[in-house]
C-alpha positions in Angstrom: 176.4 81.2 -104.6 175.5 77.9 -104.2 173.8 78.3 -101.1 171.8 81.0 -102.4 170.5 78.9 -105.6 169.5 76.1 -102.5 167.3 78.7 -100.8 165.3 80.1 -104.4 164.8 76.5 -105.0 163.7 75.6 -101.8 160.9 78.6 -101.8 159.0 77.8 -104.8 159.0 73.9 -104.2 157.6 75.0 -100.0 154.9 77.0 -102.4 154.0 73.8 -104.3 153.7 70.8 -102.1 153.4 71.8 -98.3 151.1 74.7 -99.2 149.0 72.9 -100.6 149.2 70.2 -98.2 148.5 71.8 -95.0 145.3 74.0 -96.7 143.4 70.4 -97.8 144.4 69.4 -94.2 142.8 72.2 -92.6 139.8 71.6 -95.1 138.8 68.4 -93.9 139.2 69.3 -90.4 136.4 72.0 -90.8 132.7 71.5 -89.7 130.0 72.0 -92.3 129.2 76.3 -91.9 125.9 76.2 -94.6 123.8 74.1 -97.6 123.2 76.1 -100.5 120.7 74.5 -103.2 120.7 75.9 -106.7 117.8 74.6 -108.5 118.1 75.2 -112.4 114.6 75.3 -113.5 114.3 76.9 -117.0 110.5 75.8 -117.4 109.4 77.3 -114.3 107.4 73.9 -113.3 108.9 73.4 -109.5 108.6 69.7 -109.1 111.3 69.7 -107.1 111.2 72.3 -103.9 114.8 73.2 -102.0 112.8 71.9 -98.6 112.5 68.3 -100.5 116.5 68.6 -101.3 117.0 69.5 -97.9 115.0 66.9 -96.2 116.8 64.6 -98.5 120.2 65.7 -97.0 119.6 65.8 -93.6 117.3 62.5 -93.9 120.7 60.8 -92.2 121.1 63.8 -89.4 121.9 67.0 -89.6 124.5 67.9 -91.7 125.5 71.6 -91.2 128.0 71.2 -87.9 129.5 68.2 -89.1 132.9 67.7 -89.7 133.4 68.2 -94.0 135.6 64.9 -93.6 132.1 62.8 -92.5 130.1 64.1 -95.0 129.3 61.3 -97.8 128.8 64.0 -100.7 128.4 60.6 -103.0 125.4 59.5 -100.8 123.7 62.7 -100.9 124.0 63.0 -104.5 122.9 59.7 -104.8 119.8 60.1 -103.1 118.9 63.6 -104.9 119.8 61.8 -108.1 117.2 59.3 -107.5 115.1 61.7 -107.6 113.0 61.2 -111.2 112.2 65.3 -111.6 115.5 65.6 -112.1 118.3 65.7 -115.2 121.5 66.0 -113.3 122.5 66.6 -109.7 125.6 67.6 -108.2 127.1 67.7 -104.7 130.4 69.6 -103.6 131.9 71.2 -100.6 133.6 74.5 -101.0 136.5 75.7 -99.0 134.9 78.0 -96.7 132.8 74.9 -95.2 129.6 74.9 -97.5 127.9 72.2 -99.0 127.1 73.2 -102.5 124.0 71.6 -104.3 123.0 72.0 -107.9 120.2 70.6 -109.7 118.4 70.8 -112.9 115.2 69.8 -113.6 113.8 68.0 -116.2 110.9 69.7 -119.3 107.8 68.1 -119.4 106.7 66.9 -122.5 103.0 66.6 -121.7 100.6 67.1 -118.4 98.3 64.0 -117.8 95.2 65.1 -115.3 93.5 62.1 -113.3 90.2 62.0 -112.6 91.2 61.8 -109.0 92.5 64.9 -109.3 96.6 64.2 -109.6 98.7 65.3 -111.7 101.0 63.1 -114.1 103.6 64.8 -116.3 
């Protein structure tokens, strides 16, 4: 009886902790599959483009290929933060291999037109 009360505990705590632990290990030892950019733009203005987020992330090298452990998701949303069109930014990597970007862009309050021709909002 005893030895049967070992083996029901012994499942459930194999289920908890070395589960667990081998699937983040396997994790981090996959390469980068795909970037997908989600660009939250209720206002319909487009100030900031997917291939500008892009360029941004692969301005260190390509990153789709790497290895998900090399990948500095702070860095990238760093420098997509830094971006002023912006509200919020946010960088993850899913499972499955793909770097995740979401972004939402600020609401202009008012459109200032130069008479060289830019545009100022």
């Amino acid at each position: 009886m005893k030895k049967l009360l070992n083996i029901l505990l012994l499942i459930p705590s194999l289920y908890l902790f070395v589960i667990p632990a081998h699937l983040t290990g396997l994790s981090f030892s996959r390469q980068c599959r795909a970037i997908q950019i989600n660009i939250i733009d209720s206002a319909d203005y487009n100030f900031v483009t997917e291939k500008e987020i892009l360029s941004l992330i692969n301005s260190g090298g390509t990153v789709v290929g790497k290895p998900v452990s090399d990948i500095s998701k702070s860095e990238i949303e760093k420098k997509i933060r830094g971006l002023k069109e912006l509200k919020t930014a946010e960088v993850y990597m899913a499972i499955d291999g793909t770097l995740h970007v979401y972004a939402d862009q600020r609401n202009p309050i008012m459109r200032i037109m130069a008479l060289d021709g830019n545009d100022y909002y």
